[in-house]
C-alpha positions as CSV (number, residue, x, y, z in Angstrom):
1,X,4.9,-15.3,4.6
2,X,2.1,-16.1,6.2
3,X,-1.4,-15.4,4.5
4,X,-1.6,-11.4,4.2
5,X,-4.7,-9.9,6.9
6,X,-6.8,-7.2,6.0
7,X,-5.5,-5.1,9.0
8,X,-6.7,-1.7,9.9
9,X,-4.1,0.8,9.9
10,X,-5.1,4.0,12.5
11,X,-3.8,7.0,10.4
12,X,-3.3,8.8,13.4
13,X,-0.3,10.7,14.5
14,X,-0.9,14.5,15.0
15,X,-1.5,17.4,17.8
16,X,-5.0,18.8,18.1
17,X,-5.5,22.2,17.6
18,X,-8.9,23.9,16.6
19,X,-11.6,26.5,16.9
20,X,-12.4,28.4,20.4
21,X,-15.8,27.2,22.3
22,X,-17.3,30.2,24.2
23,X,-15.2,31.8,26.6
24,X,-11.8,31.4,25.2
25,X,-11.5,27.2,25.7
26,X,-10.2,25.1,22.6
27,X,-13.1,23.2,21.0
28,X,-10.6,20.4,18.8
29,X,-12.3,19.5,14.9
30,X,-10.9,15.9,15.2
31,X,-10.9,12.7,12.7
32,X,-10.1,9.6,13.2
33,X,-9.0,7.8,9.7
34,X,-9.2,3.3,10.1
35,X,-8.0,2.1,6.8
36,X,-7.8,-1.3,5.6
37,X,-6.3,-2.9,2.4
38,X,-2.8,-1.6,0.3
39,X,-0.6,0.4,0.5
40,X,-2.6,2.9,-2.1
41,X,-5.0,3.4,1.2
42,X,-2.9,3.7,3.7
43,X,-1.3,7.1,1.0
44,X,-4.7,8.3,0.3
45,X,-5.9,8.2,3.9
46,X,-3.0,10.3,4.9
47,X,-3.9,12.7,1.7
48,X,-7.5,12.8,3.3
49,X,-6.5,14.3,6.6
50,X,-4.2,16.8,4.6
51,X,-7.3,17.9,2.4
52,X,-9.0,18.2,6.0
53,X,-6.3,20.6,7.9
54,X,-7.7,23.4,6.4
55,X,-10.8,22.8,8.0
56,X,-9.5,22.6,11.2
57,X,-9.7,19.2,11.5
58,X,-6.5,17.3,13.3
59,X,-5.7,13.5,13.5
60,X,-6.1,11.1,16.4
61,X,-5.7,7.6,17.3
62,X,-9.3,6.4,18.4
63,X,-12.6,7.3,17.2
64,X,-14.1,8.1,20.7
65,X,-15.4,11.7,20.8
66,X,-13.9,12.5,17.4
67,X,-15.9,14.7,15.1
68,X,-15.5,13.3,11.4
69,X,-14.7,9.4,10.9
70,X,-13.3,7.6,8.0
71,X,-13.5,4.2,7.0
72,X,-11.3,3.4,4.2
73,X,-11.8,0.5,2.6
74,X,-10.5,-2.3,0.9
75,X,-12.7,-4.6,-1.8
76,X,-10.2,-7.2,-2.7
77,X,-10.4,-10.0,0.2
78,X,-12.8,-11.9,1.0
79,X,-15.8,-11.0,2.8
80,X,-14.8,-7.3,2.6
81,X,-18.2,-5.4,2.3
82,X,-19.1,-7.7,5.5
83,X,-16.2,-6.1,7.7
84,X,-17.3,-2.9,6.4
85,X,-21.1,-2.8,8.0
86,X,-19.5,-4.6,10.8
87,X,-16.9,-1.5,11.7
88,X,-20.2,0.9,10.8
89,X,-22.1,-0.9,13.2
90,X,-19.6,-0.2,15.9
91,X,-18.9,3.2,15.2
92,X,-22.7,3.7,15.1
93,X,-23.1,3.4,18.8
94,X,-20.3,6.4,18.5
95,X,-22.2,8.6,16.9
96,X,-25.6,7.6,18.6
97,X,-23.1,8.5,21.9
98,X,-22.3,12.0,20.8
99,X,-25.5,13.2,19.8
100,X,-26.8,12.0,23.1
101,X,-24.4,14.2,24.4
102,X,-26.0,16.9,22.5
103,X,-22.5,16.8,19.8
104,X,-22.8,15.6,16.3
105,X,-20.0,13.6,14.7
106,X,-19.8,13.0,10.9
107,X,-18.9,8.8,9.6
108,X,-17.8,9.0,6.0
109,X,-16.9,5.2,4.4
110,X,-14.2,5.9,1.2
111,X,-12.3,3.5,-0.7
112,X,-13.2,0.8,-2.8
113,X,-16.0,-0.6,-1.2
114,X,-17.6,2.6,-1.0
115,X,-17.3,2.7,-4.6
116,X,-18.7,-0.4,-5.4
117,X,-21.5,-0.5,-3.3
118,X,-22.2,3.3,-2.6
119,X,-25.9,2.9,-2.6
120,X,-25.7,-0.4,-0.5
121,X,-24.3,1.6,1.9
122,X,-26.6,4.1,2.4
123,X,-29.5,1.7,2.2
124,X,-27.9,-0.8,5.0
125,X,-26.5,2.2,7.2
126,X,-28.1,5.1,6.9
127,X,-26.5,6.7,9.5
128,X,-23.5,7.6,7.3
129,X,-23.3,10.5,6.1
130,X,-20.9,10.9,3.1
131,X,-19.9,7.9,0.5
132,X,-16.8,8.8,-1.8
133,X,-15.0,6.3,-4.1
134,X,-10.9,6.6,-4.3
135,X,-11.0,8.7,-7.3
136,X,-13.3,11.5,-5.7
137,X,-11.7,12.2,-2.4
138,X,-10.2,15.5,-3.5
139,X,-13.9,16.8,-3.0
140,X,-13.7,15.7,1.0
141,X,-13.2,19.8,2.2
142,X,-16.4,20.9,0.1
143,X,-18.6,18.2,1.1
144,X,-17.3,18.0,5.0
145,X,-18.4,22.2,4.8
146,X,-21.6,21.5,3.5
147,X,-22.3,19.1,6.5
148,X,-20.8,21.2,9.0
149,X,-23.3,24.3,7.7
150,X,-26.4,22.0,7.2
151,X,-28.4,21.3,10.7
152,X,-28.5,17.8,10.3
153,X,-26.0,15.5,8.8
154,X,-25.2,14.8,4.9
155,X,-26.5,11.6,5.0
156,X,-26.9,10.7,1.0
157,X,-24.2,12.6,-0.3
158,X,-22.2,10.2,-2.4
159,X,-19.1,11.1,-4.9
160,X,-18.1,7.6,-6.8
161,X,-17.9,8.9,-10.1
162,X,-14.7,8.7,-12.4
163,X,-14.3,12.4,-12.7
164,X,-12.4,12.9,-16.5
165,X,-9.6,15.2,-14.6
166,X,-7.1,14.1,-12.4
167,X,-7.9,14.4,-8.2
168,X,-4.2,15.2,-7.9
169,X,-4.9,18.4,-9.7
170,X,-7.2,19.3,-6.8
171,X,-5.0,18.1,-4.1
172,X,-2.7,20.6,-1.7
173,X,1.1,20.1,-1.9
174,X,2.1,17.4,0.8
175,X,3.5,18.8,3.7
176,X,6.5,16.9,4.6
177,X,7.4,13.1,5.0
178,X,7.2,12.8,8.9
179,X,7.7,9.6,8.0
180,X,11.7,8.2,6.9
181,X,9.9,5.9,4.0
182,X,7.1,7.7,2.4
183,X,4.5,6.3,-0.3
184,X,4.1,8.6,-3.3
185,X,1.0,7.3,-5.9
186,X,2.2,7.6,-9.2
187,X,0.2,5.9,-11.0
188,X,-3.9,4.5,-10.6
189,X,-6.3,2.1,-12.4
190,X,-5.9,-0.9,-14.5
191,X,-6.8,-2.3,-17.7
192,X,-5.5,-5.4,-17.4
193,X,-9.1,-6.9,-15.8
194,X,-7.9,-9.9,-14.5
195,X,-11.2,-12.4,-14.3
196,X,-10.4,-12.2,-10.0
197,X,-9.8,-8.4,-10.0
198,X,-12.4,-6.1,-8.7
199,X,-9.6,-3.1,-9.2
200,X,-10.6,-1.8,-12.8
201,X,-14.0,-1.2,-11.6
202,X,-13.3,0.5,-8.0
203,X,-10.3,2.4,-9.8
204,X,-11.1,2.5,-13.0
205,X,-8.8,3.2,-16.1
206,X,-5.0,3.6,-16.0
207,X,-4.0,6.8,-15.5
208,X,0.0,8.3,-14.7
209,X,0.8,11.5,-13.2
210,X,2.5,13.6,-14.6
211,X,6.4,14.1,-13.6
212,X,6.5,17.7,-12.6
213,X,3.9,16.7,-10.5
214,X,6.0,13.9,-9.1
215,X,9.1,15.3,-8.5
216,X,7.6,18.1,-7.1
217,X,5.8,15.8,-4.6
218,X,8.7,13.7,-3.7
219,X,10.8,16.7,-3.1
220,X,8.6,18.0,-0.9
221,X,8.7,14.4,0.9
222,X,12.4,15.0,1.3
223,X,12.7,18.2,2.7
224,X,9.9,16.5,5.7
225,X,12.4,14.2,6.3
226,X,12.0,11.2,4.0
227,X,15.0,9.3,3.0
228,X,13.3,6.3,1.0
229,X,10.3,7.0,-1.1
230,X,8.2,4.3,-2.5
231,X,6.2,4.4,-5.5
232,X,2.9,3.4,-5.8
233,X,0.4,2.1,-8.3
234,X,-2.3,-0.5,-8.7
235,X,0.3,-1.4,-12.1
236,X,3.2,1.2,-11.2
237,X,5.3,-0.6,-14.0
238,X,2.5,0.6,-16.9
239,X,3.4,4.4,-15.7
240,X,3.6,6.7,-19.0
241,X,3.1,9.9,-17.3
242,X,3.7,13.1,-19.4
243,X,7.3,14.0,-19.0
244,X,8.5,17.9,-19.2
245,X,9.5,17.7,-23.2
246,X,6.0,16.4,-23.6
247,X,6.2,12.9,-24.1
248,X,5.4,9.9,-22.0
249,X,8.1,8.8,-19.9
250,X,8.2,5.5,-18.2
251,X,9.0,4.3,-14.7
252,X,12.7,3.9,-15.0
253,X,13.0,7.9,-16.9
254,X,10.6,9.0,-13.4
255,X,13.2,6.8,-11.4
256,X,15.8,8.5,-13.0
257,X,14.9,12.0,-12.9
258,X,14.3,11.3,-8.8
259,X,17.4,9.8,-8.0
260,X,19.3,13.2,-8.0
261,X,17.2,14.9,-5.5
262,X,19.3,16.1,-3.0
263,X,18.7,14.3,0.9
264,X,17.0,11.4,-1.1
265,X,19.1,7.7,-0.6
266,X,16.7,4.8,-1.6
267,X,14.0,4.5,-4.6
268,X,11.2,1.5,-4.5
269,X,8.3,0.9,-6.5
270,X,4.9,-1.3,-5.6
271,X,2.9,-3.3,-7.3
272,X,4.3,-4.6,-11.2
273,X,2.5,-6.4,-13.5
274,X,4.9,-8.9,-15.7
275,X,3.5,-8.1,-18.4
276,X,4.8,-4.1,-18.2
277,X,8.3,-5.3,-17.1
278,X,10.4,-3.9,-20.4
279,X,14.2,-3.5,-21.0
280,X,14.1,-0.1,-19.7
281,X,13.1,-0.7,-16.7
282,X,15.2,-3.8,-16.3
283,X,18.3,-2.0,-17.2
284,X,17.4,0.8,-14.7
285,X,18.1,-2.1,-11.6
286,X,21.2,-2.0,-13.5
287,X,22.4,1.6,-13.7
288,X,20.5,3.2,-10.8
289,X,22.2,2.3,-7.4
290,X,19.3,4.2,-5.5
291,X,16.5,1.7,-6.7
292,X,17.3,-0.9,-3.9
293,X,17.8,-4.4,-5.4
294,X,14.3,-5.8,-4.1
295,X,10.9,-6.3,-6.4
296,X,7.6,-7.5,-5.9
297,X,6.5,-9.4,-9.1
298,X,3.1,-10.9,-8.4
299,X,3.1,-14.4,-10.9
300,X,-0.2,-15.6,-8.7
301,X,0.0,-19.5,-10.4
302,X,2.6,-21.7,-12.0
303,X,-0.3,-23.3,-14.2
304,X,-0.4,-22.1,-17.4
305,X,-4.2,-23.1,-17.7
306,X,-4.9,-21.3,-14.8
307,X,-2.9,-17.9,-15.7
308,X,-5.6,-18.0,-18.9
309,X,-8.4,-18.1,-16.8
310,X,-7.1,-16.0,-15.0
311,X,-6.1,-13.4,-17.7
312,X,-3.0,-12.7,-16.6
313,X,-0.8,-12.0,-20.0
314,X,1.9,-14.0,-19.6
315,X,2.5,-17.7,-19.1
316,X,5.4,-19.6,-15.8
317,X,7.6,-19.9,-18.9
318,X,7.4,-15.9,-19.5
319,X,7.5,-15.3,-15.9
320,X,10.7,-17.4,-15.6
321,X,12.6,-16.1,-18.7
322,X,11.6,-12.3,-16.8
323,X,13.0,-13.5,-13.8
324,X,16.6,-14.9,-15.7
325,X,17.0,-11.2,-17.1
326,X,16.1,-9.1,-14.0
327,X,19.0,-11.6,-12.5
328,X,21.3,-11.0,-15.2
329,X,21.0,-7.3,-14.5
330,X,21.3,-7.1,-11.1
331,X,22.1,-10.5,-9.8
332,X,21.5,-9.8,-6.3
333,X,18.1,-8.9,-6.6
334,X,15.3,-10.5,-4.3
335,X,12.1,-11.5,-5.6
336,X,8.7,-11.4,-3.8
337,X,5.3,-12.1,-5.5
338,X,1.8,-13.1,-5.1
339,X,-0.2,-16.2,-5.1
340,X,-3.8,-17.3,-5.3
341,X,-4.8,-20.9,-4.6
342,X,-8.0,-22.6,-5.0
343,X,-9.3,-20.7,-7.8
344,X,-12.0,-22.3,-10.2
345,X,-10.7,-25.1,-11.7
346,X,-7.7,-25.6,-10.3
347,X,-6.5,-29.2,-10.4
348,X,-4.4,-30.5,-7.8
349,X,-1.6,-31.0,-11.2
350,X,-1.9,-27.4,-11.1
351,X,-1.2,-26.7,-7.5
352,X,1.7,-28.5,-7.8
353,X,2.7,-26.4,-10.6
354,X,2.7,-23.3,-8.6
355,X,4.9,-25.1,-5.6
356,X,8.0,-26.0,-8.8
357,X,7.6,-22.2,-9.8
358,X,8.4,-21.0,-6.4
359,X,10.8,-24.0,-5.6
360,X,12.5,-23.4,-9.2
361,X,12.8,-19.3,-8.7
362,X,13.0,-18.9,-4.9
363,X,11.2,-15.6,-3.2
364,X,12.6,-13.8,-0.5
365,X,8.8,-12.5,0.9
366,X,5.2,-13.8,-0.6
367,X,1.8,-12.8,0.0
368,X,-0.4,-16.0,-1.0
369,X,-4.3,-16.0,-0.7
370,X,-7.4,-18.8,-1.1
371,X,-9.1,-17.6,-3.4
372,X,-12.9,-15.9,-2.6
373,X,-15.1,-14.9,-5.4
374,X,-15.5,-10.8,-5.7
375,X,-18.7,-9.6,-6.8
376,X,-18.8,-8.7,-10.6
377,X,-16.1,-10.4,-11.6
378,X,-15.6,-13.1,-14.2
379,X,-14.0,-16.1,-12.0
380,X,-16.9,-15.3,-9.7
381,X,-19.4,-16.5,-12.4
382,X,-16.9,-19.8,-12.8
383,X,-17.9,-23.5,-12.9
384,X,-15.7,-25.5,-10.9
385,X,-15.5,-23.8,-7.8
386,X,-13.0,-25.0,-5.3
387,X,-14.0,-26.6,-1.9
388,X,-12.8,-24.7,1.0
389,X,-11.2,-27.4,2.7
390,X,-8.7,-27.7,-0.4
391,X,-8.1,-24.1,-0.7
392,X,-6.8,-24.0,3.2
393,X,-4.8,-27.6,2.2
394,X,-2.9,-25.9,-0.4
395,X,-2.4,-22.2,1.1
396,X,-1.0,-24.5,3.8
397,X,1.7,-26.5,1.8
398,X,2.3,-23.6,-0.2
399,X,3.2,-21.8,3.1
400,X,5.4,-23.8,4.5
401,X,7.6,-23.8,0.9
402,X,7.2,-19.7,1.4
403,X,8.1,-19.2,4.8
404,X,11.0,-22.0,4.5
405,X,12.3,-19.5,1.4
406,X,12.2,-16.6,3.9
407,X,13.9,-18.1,6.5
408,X,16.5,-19.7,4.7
409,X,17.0,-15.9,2.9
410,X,17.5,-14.5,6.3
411,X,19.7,-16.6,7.8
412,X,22.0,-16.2,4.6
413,X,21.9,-12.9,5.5
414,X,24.1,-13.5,8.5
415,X,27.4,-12.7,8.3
416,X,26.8,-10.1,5.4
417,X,27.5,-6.1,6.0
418,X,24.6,-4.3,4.4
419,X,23.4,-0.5,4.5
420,X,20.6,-0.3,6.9
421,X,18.6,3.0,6.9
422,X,17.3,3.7,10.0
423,X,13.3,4.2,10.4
424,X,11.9,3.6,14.1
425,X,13.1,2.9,17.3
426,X,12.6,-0.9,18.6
427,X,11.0,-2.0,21.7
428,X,13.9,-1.9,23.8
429,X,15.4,1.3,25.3
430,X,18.5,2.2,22.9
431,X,17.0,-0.4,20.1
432,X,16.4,0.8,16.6
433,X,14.6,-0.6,13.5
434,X,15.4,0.0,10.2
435,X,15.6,-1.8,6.7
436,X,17.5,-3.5,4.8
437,X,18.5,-3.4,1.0
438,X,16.5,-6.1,0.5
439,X,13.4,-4.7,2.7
440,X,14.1,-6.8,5.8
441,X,13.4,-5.7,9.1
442,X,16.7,-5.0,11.0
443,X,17.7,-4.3,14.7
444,X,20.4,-2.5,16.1
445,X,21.6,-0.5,19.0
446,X,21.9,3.4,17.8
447,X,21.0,6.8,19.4
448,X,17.2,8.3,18.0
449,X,19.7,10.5,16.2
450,X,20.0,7.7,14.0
451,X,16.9,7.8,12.5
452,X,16.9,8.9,8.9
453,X,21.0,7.5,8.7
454,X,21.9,5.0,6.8
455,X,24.3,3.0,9.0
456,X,26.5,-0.3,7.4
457,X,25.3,-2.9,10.3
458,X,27.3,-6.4,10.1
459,X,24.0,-8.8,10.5
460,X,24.7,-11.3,13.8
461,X,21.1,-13.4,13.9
462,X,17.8,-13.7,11.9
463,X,14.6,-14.7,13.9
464,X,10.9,-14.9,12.9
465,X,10.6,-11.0,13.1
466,X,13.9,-10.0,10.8
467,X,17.7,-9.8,11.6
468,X,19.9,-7.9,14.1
469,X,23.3,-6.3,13.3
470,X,25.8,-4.3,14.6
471,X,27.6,-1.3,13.2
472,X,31.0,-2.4,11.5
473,X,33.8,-0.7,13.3
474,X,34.4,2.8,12.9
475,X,30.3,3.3,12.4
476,X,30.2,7.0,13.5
477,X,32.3,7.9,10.8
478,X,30.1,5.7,8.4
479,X,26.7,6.8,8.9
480,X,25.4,9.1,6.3
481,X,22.7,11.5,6.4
């Protein structure tokens, strides 16, 4: 539970195939995609090099020699925009390599830092060519052709407007999982504005997709391979996308429409907000056994005073009474959640108001963050800014309650027979990785034609990097596709 880094992610996997150089030799289109932040990125960085195979463009794992570069970026930790100009400045001598070389490659930065600071951008690294917030990428193919035609490079062309229709209208069906647990957006925006928040303003309004459009997504996901899809949305519990009779329909009527989809076994859904946490969905941990028994609830502070500074909606009273009914639905439900420390004002009285939330309620996982201000944001503007040295006091002590929660989850874990559906293999020859129920990591010995299977693994150990199992006797004949 350690503090959550803002790692890169390569987006990466693929075989290059392209257009012919003279003579009959393959000249490869390549991009290379790093993306940093959520797990809203790491789906629309794999959209992006979707919107791009059409151009000829193929995937690979480092940006040497590639033709078209991505930075996707992330605007909610601190010091973001810095990281930014720091990757540019590396991928710069890239670039300043390959036109030496008498080539030309293409550096695009999208995400929410693009969208924030588009113009900054441009003006600090000119040597970019192409600026597109999150909501805009569906325009990638037509800007990318324009470069391609032009004799120099796009540099200026920038796309962070709010566009009034939907980018998933202008976005190709998926084409397959390839992955065993695949992200599908369902929802984008917020208008919750939470004074720390920078996400109404890179993302801008709430806005649902519409069922059809999901269920014709996720079945697509499925027949790739998926087994587990996870649903995704800056507040994926405020979904009200138009259903096929023409009304909204919430998360847990999507949840329900998607559970019978044939080759599907496990439902998720990332990130809720409290405040959008009704009956409905409540009573669907209930009644749909697909939707595994794990959700991330971020509370964020256990002060009341600080929850109003922080607009957050709802009080530690209101996010304890939540927590009481999603237990009486499904009582074997895990809990993980989100917390800032240090953020202005806090009192020491209210730090220790946080630590009895998450000693009274008990998380199984927690991302918890000092707080750093974020441009253009309320708490930014705040008097009683917190000194560092206190923030890194608390997220310490704070840590040690989280990661003590964790372990002492895990090791009840031992002993137990749980459903494990089988992702990756491990590091060992004849080791496999998969996930538990409750989202833990899980090791096993199984043949690669367990992956995708959903194998019933009694758990033996827990360590620092999850639990190991074996299969229950008789396993062949329990694995499921």
């Amino acid at each position: 539970m350690r503090t959550a880094q803002v790692v890169p992610i390569e987006m990466s996997e693929g075989q290059d195939i392209g257009r012919e150089r003279p003579g009959g030799t393959a000249l490869v289109k390549t991009v290379f995609v790093k993306t940093y932040g959520c797990q809203m990125n790491v789906y629309d960085s794999a959209r992006m090099t979707e919107v791009l195979a059409p151009l000829g463009y193929r995937p690979v794992s480092v940006p040497d020699g590639a033709d078209f570069i991505i930075v996707n970026t992330c605007h909610i930790r601190e010091k973001a925009s810095e990281k930014v100009f720091s990757e540019l400045g590396r991928l710069r001598r890239h670039k300043e390599a390959r036109a030496a070389g008498g080539g030309r490659m293409f550096i695009a930065v999208t995400g929410c830092v693009a969208q924030a600071e588009g113009a900054e951008i441009l003006r600090r690294a000119p040597y970019v060519d192409m600026v597109l917030g999150p909501q805009t990428y569906h325009r990638l193919p037509e800007l990318v052709a324009r470069m391609e035609r032009a004799e120099t490079g796009g540099a200026g062309r920038v796309a962070t407007d709010f566009p009034v229709e939907a980018k998933f209208d202008h976005l190709p069906a998926r084409d397959g999982g390839q992955t065993i647990s695949a992200f599908l957006t369902v929802q984008e925006g917020c208008d919750k504005f939470c004074s720390f928040c920078v996400v109404p303003y890179t993302r801008g309004a709430e806005f649902s997709r519409p069922v059809a459009q999901v269920l014709a997504e996720a079945a697509q996901l499925v027949r790739g391979g998926a087994r587990e899809i996870v649903l995704l949305g800056q507040n994926v519990n405020a979904y009200r996308g138009q259903g096929p009779d023409g009304a909204p329909w919430g998360l847990d009527r999507l949840i329900s429409a998607l559970a019978p989809i044939a080759g599907l076994t496990r439902l998720r859904y990332t990130t809720s907000h409290p405040a959008d946490m009704d009956d409905r969905l409540i009573a669907a941990h209930r009644d749909v056994p697909m939707l595994m028994p794990y959700l991330h609830l971020p509370v964020q502070s256990g002060a009341d005073r600080i929850l109003r500074a922080m607009n957050r909606r709802h009080t530690g009273d209101d996010y304890r009474r939540l927590v009481r009914r999603l237990r009486a639905a499904r009582p074997d439900i895990a809990l993980s959640s989100d917390f800032i420390v240090g953020f202005p004002g806090e009192s020491e009285a209210d730090f220790e108001q946080t630590l009895a939330l998450v000693g009274e309620i008990g998380f199984t996982q927690a991302y918890s963050f000092k707080y750093s201000p974020r441009p253009g944001t309320p708490a930014s503007l705040m008097d009683g800014q917190v000194p560092e040295s206190v923030k890194a006091d608390r997220l310490a002590r704070l840590q040690i309650l989280l990661d003590s929660q964790q372990a002492a989850f895990n090791r009840q874990s031992v002993g137990q027979t749980m459903p494990v559906l089988v992702e990756r293999p491990g590091r060992r020859p004849g080791q496999m990785v998969g996930r538990s129920p409750y989202l833990q990591a899980v090791r096993t010995a199984a043949p690669v034609g367990a992956i995708g299977s959903t194998i019933e693994l009694r758990i033996t150990a827990s360590d620092a990097r999850g639990l190991a199992g074996v299969p229950v006797a008789h396993a062949s004949e329990r694995v499921t596709a």
